[in-house]
Structure formats: C-alpha cells, structure tokens
N, C-alpha and C positions, 0 to 999 in steps of 0.2 A: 504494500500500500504506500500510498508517496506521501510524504509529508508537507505541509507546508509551514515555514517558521512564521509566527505571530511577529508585526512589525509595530514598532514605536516612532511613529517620524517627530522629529523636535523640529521645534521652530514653529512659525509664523507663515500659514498658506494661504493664499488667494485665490477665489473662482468666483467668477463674476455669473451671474445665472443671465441666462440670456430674454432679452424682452420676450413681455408677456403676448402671445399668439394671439391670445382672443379680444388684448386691448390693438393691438397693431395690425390685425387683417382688417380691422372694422376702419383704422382712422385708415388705413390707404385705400380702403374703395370709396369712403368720401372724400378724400382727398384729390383721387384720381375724376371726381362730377365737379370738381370745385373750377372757378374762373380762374384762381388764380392759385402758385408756389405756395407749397407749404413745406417746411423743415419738421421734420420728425427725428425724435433725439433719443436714444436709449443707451443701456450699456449693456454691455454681451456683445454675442454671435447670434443673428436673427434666424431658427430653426426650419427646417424645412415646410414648412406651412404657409409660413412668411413667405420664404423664395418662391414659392406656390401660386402665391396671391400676388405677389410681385409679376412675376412670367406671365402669368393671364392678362393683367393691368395693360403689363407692357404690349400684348398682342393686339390689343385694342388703340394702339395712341399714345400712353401714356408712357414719359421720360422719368426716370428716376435715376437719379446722382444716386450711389452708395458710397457712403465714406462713413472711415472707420466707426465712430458714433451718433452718426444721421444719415438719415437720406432723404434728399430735399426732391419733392415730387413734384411736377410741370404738367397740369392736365392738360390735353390737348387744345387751343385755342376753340376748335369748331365744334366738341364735345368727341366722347368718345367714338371709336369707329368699327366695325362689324370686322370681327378676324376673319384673316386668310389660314386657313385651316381650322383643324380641333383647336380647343382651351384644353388645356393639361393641368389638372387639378392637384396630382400626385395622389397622397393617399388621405388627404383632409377633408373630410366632409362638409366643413363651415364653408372653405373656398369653392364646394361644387354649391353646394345650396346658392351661396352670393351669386356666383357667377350663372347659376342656372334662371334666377331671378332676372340679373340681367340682362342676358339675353333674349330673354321674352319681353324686355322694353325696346327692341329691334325687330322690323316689318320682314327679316332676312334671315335667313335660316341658319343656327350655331349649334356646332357638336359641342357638348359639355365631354369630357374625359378624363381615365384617373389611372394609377397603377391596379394593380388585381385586389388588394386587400379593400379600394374604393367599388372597382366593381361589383364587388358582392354584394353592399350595403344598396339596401331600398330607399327610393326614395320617392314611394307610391304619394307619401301626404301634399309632397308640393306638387308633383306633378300632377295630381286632383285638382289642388286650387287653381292651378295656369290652366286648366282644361276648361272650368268654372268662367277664369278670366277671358276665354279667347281665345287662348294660344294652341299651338298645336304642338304637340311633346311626345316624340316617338319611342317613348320606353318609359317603363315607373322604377328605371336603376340608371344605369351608365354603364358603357355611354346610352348619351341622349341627345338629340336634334331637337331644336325651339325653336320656336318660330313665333313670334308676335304680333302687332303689339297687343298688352294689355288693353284691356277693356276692363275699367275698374265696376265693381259690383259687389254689392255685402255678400259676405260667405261666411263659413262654416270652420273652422281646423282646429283637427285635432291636436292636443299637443302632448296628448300621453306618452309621444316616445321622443319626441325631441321639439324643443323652442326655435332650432335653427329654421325653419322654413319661415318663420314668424318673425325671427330678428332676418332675414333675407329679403322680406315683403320691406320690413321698415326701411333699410338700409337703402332699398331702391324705388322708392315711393316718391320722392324727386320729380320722376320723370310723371308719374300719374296724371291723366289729363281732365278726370274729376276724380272728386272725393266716394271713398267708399267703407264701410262696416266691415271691420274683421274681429267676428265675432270665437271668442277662444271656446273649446270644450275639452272634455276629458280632465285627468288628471296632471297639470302640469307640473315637467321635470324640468330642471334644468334653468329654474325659474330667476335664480342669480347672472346667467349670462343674458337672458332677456330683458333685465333690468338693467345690464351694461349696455345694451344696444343703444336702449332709450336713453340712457343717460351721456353716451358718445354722441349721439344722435342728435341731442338737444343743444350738445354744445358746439355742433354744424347748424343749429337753426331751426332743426324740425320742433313744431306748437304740438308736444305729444295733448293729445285727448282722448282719455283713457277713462272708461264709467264699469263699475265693475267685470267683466270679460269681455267688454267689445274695447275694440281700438279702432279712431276714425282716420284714416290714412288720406293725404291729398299731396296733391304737388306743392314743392317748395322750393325755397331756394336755398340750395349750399352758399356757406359762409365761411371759408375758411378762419378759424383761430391764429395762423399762419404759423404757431409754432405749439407742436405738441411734443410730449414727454410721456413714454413709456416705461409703465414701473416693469418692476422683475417679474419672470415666472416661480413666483412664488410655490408654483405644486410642487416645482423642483428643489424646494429647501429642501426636502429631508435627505435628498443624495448628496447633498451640498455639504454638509455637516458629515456624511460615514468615515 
C-alpha cells in the first residue's frame, strides 16, 4: 500500500478566489444592450462560464478589452447583431438560458449550443414560455434553433426546478415591445439568484414591479453604472482555506 506523508506548509499563502459567475455573467449581458463602455473590475481568474458568456457576447458584436483585473466592455454602437454560426454555451446552463432568451428577441434564426454535460440538461420550461411568446424553438434541450421575435403576453412558469428561465426573461426584457405578466408557480428554488437578477437588474434601470408571484416585465432602457465591481466566488471559500 503506498503511503502518503502528512504535510505542514509554514508561512503565509495567497489565493485569490476568482469572481463570482452568477454576479458577472448577469452584468456582461447588460453591459453588452448598454449605449455605452462599461469597466468591470474583479480579482481572480474569471472561470469558464464567464469565458462562456464572454465568447457568445462577442459572436454577436460585442468588444471586450480583458486585462489583468477588468474588462472594459464596448457594446456594439447599432445594438447587438444575429451570429454567424452556433452560440457555444460550454457546459453552463445560466449562459444557455441568457442567451436562449436572446435570441428569441431576433426575427432570424440562432442555434443555442453546449458541450455534452449541457446537452443532457432540459430545458422544456423556457422553451414553453418562447412557444407561449411566439417564437419558434426546435428542441426542449440543446442544441436549439430560435427564432423570434417575442411577442410579449402574461404567462405561466414554473419555477420548481430552476429560477434561470425567469432571471433570463428579466435580463432581456429590454428589448420587449409591450409590457407583459409573468406570473411565477410551483415551488421556487433557487430563489436567492432570482433576487440577484432583480437586484443587478435595477441597478441597469429596470422599475422591477413585483405583487406577490407575478412580475410585470416591459421595455427599458439600459443605463450603464459605467463601473462595476465583482465580489469573490464565495462557494469556493471552503477549498480556499484546505
């Protein structure tokens, strides 16, 4: 049997936990509807979700500087623009929801796409609601082909197994060209990322109006803050400290 010796490291170590995914995919898709440069600041190495949500942005338009502890985003002057090929999600499911969202505010048809661990996962609830809205959506997983645009209308979603589809609606409600009812049901999970959407969300401009499980969703205008700051990934304190 092999052994291995027990280690004592002395001294004074540093690891910087890298920003947090679910605050920094949210501020670069509004960052990337915004008129104008926004500076995003954190410290770490931004995890693959991030480069994720970065690579998709960029397939559409949008410039992003990356330097060492920011990256200053330049959305496209005429808004964003309908990619030439797939969107490549990787294996993040918040980046396929966003960006599946997206795409259904375009009249033109977009593959959504991911690695295999994304393909498995369902994504029957949103691709309900976009059916609801309008849109035409060639699968309830990925990949997927969208096609738009919405057509806003009170609906239904469940949110018993994931709030993503919900902070996805928020996040691209922007583009909405009336106002509509999104009424929540089921048991919501997940309920603390939901309440960071709204709360990223309001600090680009959106008037949440919120009356017990409906949300009134309309067009708005993105504001950028011009400089935002990205606290740590916190889930990863406890590797941080072994």
């Amino acid at each position: 049997m092999e052994q291995i010796q027990p280690m004592s490291p002395n001294g004074i170590f540093q690891y910087k936990l890298p920003p947090s995914k679910s605050h920094m995919i949210r501020e670069l898709m509004l960052a990337s509807k915004s008129s104008e440069v926004t500076e995003i600041n954190f410290q770490g190495t931004p995890g693959e979700d991030i480069i994720s949500m970065a690579n998709c942005l960029e397939k559409m338009g949008v410039k992003i500087e990356k330097i060492t502890t920011k990256w200053i985003v330049y959305p496209p002057k005429k808004g964003l623009i309908s990619p030439k090929g797939a969107i490549y999600c990787g294996n993040s499911g918040t980046v396929a929801r966003i960006m599946t969202v997206l795409a259904a505010t375009f009249d033109s048809e977009i593959t959504i796409d991911g690695d295999n661990s994304l393909r498995k996962r369902s994504n029957s609830t949103l691709s309900s609601c976009l059916k609801q809205l309008g849109c035409e959506i060639s699968s309830d997983g990925f990949p997927c082909t969208v096609k738009g645009p919405i057509n806003p209308k009170d609906i239904e979603i469940d949110a018993s197994e994931s709030s993503q589809p919900i902070s996805a609606l928020i996040l691209c409600s922007s583009d909405f060209k009336s106002a509509m009812n999104l009424t929540i049901i089921g048991q919501k999970v997940s309920r603390g990322y939901l309440q960071l959407t709204c709360k990223i969300a309001e600090k680009w401009g959106l008037k949440r109006n919120i009356v017990d499980n409906k949300i009134e969703l309309s067009g708005w205008e993105i504001i950028t803050p011009k400089t935002v700051k990205i606290p740590s990934e916190m889930s990863l304190y406890p590797m941080a400290i072994l």
